[in-house]
C-alpha positions in Angstrom: 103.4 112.7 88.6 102.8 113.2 85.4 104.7 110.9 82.1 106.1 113.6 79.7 107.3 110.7 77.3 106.6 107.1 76.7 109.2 105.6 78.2 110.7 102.5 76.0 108.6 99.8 77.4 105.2 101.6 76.4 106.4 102.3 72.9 107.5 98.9 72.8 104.0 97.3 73.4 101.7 100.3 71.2 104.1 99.0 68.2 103.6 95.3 69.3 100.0 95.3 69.6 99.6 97.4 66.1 101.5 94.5 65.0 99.0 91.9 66.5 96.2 93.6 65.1 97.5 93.9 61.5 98.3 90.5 60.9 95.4 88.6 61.2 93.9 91.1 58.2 97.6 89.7 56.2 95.7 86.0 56.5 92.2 87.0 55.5 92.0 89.4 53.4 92.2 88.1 49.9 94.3 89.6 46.7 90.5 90.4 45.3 88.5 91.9 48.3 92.1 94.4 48.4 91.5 97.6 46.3 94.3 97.5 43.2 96.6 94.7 45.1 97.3 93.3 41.9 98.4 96.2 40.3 100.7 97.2 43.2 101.7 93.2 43.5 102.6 93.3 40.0 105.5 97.0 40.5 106.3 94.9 43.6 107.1 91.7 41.5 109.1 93.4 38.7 111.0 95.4 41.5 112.4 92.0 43.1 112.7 90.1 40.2 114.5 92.7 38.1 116.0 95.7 40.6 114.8 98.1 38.3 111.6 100.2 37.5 109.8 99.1 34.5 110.1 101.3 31.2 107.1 102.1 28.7 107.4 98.7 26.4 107.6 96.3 30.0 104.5 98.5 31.0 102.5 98.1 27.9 103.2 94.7 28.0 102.3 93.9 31.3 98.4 95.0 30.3 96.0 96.0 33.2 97.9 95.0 35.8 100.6 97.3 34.9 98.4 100.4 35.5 100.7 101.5 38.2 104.2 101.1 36.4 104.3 103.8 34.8 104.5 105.7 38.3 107.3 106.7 40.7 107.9 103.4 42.4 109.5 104.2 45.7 106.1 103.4 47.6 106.9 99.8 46.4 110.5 99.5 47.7 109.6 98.2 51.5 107.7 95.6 49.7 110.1 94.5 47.1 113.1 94.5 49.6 111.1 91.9 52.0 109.8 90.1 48.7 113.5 89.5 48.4 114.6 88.8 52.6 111.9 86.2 52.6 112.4 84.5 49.3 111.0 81.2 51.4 107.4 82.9 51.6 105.6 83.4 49.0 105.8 87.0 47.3 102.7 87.7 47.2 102.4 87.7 51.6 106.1 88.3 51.9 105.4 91.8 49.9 102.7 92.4 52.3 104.9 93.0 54.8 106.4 96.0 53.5 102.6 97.5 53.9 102.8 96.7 57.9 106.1 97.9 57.9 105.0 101.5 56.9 102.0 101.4 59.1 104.3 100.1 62.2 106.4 103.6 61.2 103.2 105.6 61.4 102.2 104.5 64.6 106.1 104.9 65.8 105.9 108.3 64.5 102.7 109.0 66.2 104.0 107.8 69.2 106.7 110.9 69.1 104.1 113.8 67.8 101.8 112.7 70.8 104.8 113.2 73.3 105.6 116.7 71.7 101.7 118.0 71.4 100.4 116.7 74.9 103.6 116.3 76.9 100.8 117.9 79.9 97.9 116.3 78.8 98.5 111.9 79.5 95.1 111.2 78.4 96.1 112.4 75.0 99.5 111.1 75.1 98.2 108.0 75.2 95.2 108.1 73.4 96.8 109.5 70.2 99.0 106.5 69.0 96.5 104.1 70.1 93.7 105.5 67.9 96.3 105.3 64.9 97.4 101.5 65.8 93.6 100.8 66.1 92.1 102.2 63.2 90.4 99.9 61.1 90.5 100.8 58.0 94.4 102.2 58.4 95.2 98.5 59.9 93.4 97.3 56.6 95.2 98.9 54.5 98.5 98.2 56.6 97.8 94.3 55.4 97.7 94.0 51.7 100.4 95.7 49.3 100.0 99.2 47.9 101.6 102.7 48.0 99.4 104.3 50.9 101.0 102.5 53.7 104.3 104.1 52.9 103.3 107.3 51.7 101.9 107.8 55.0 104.5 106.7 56.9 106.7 109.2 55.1 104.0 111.7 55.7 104.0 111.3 59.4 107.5 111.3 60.2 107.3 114.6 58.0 104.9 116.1 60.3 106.4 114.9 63.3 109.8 116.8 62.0 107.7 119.9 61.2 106.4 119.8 64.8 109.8 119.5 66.1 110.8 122.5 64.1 108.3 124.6 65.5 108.4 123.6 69.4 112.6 122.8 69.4 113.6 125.4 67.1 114.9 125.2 63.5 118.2 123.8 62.2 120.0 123.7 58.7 119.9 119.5 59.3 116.4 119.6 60.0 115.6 121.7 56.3 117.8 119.0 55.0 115.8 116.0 56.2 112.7 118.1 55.4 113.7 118.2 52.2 114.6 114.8 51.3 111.3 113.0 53.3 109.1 115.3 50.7 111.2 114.1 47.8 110.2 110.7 49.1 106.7 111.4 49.3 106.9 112.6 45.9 108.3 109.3 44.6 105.6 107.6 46.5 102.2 108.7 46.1 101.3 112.1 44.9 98.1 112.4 47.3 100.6 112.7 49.8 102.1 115.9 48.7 99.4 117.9 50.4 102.0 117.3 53.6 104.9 119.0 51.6 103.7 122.7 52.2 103.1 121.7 56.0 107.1 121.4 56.3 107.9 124.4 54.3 105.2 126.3 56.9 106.8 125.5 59.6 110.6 126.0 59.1 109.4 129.6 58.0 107.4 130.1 60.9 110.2 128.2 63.6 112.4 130.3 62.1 110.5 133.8 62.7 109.6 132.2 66.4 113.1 131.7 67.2 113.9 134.9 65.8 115.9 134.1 63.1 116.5 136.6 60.8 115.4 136.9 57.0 118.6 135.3 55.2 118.7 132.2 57.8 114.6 131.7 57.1 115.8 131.5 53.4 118.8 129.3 53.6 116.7 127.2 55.4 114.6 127.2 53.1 116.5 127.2 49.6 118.1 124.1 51.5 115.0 122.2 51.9 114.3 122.6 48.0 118.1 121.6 47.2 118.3 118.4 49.1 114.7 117.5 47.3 115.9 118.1 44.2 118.7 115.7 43.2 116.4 113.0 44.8 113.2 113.3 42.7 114.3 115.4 40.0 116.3 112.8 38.0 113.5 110.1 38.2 111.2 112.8 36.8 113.4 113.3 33.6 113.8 109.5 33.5 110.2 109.1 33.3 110.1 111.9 30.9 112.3 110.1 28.3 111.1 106.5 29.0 107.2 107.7 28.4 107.5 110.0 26.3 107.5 113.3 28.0 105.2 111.9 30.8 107.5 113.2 33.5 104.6 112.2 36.7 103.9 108.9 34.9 100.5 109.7 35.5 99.0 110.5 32.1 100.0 107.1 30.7 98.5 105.3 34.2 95.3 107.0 33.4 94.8 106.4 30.0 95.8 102.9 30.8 93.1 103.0 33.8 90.6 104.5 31.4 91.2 101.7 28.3 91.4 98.7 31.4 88.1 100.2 33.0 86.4 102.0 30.2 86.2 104.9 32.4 86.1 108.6 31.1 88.9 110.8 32.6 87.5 114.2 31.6 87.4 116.3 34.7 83.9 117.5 35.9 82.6 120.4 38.3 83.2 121.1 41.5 79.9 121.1 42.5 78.7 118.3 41.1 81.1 116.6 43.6 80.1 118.6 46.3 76.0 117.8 45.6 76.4 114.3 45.4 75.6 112.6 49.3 76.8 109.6 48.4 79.8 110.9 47.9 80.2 112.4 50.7 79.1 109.3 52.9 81.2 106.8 51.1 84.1 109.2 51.8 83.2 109.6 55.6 82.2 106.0 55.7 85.8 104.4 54.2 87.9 106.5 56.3 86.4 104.6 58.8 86.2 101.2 57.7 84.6 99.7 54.6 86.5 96.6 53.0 87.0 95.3 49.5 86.4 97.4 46.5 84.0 99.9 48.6 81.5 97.4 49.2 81.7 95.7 52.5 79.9 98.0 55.1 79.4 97.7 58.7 76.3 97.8 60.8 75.6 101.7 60.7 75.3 102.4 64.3 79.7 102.1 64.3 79.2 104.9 61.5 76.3 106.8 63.3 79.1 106.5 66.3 81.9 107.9 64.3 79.8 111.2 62.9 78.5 111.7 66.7 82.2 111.5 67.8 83.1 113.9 65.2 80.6 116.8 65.6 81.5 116.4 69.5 85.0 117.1 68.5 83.8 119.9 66.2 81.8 121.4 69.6 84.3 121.0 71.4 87.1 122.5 69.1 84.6 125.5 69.2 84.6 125.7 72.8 88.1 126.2 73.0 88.4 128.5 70.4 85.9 131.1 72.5 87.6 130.3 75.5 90.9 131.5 74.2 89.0 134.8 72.8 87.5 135.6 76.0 91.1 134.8 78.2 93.1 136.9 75.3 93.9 139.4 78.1 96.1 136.8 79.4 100.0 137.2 79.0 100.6 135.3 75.6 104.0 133.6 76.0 106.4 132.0 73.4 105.4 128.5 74.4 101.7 129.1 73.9 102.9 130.7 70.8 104.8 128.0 69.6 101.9 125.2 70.3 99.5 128.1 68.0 101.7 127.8 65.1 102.1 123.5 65.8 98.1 123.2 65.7 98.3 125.8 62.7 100.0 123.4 60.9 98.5 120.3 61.7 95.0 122.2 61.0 96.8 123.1 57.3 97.7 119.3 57.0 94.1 118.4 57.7 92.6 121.2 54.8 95.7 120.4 52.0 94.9 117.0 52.0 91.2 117.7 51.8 91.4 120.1 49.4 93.8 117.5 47.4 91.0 114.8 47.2 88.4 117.0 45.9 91.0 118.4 43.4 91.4 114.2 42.5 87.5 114.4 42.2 87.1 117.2 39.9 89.8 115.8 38.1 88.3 112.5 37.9 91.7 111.3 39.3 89.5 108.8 42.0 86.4 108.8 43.8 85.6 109.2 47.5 88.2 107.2 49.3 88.8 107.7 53.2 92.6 106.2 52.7 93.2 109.1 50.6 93.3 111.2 53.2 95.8 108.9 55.6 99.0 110.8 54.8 97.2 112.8 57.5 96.6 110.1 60.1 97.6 111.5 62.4 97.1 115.4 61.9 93.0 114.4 61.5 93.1 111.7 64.9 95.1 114.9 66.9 92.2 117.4 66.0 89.5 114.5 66.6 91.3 114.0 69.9 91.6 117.6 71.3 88.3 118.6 70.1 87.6 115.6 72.8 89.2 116.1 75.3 88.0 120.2 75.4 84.6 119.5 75.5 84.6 119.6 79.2 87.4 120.3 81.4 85.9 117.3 83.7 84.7 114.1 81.5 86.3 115.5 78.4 89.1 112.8 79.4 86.3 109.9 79.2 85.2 110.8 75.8 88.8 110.5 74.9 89.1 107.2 76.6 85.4 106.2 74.1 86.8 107.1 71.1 89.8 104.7 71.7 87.5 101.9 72.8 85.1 102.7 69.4 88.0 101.9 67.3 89.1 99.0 69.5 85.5 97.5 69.4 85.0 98.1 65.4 88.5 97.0 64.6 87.4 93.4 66.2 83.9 93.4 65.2 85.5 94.2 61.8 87.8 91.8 61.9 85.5 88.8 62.5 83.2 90.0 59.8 86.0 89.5 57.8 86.9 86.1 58.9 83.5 85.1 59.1 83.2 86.1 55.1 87.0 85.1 53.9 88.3 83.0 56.6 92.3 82.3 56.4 94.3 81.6 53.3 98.1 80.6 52.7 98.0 82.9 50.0 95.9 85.9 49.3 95.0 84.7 45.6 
């Protein structure tokens, strides 16, 4: 008999041991081997000390390591609020927490998508939130402060409501909800918005599959858009009269960025980006895991075993595809139909938020960072996963069970490279 859920006591431990395996990484990994931690430390800091978000003259004055006060600083409030429970720890570990926090909710809401995609598939069900508890470079990034832990815990609880939307049916509460988690992710990180559409897909799609009719699919969503709004929008015309019509923030971080760095910020071709290989393997390679400022590297054979994982996956994702053209004179019933329209949209997650860090590129927002892309964890390990497990109706379930145990194996190997370069610190600086 098959588990459709994970009962309590399994949830329980997948949390607990992506707890164990972040904290070590809180110990070792110092303030300057952790990209931008003292920008983010010093939002955090002014957030505690002062309960209020910088203005233009504070952010000038704080120099280079104000480059980030300028944005929307909700990413930072996890980290500020347990700067300010733990007062007896120093801030800059106790704001550290705030960053396992959100990656604790990621792997929580991983946990639910994985019982709602493959509640007839175990393998995966299990498989799904252990890859994302497991992940090295997500667990490193879980352990120092910044804005991507929670933008992507925001992300995946917005992707697990979308999925509910689409396989439970549509409700005015969940358009409500939807609508408030993407003004979150707003105030958070804008990578992240590439996981707003997603939402907005699939309350107009679980509305047409329940059969809703055309005024109910726009209530739904015009009520998405108005609980949004009076979250974000008055922070945006804040910003817009505290920097000087800079509503984002983002044109006074960059040309702060660009004096701090002496970098240029003019945007260049697209495929210049798209030419350059080392682009594309420092992208591959840090989604993955490379530490510090992109220059800690592992033994390539753990990369050589990702890309072999992922073109299996791509195989494998093609095999099911034919298999469903050639069985397309089988009766096509509203469950099938409603799991279509749930991989449609974590398939859209996956291209937004690609198609979002190439835009970043051209726009010479960032360069080829793998934790760019984590607002869709759990969308990208889902499609790794199933690609997996439909290679082969047989051992398809074994390659499943070796992609778990190459994250589990180059999470500790990377760990102990860590320690053996770092080793453990009372504080990070």
């Amino acid at each position: 008999m098959q588990l459709k859920k994970l009962d309590n006591a399994l949830l329980l431990a997948v949390l607990f041991a992506a707890l164990i395996v972040r904290l070590p990484f809180l110990f070792i990994v110092p303030m300057v081997e952790a990209p931008d931690e003292y920008a983010h430390f010093w939002v955090t800091k002014f957030l505690s000390e002062n309960l209020a978000a910088p203005d233009a003259a504070q952010v000038a004055a704080g120099g280079p390591s104000a480059v980030y006060g300028s944005l929307p600083p909700f990413a930072y409030l996890p980290h500020a609020l347990f700067a300010r429970l733990i007062p007896f720890v120093d801030i800059s570990f106790a704001e550290r927490v705030g960053s396992i926090f959100g990656g604790l909710i990621t792997v929580f809401a991983s946990c639910k998508i994985s019982e709602l995609l493959f509640s007839r598939i175990r393998e995966l069900r299990l498989a799904l939130p252990l890859c994302v508890a497991l992940h090295p470079q997500l667990v490193f990034v879980n352990a120092y402060c910044n804005s991507d832990s929670t933008a992507c815990a925001l992300s995946s609880l917005l992707i697990w409501l979308s999925l509910v939307v689409v396989l439970r049916g549509p409700s005015l509460r969940y358009s409500a909800l939807a609508g408030v988690l993407s003004a979150c992710i707003a105030l958070s990180k804008f990578s992240a918005l590439a996981v707003v559409p997603v939402a907005f897909f699939s309350i107009a799609a679980g509305c047409w599959i329940y059969k809703r009719n055309v005024g109910q699919i726009v209530l739904n969503l015009g009520l998405a858009l108005l609980s949004a709004a009076p979250v974000c929008l008055p922070w945006f015309a804040r910003n817009a009269a505290v920097f000087n019509g800079d509503y984002l923030g983002s044109i006074t971080m960059r040309e702060t960025w660009a004096r701090t760095f002496h970098r240029s910020i003019e945007p260049v071709s697209l495929s210049s980006v798209l030419k350059q290989k080392v682009w594309w393997q420092q992208l591959f390679c840090s989604f993955w895991a490379v530490f510090g400022y992109q220059k800690h590297y592992l033994p390539a054979p753990f990369y050589l075993s990702y890309l072999l994982a992922i073109l299996v996956s791509i195989a494998g994702t093609l095999t099911q595809i034919s298999q469903a053209i050639r069985k397309k004179s089988i009766a096509f019933g509203d469950e099938d139909l409603k799991h279509l329209v749930a991989w449609l949209g974590l398939w859209l997650s996956v291209a937004l938020s690609s198609a979002g860090l190439l835009y970043a590129a051209v726009q010479n927002l960032g360069g080829p960072q793998g934790r760019y892309l984590f607002p869709s964890e759990v969308a990208f390990m889902s499609v790794i996963l199933m690609g997996l497990f439909s290679v082969h109706r047989k051992w398809g379930k074994w390659l499943v069970f070796a992609f778990v145990g190459l994250n589990l194996v180059t999470l500790i190997f990377s760990m102990v490279m860590l320690y053996s370069m770092f080793g453990v610190r009372i504080k990070p600086y």
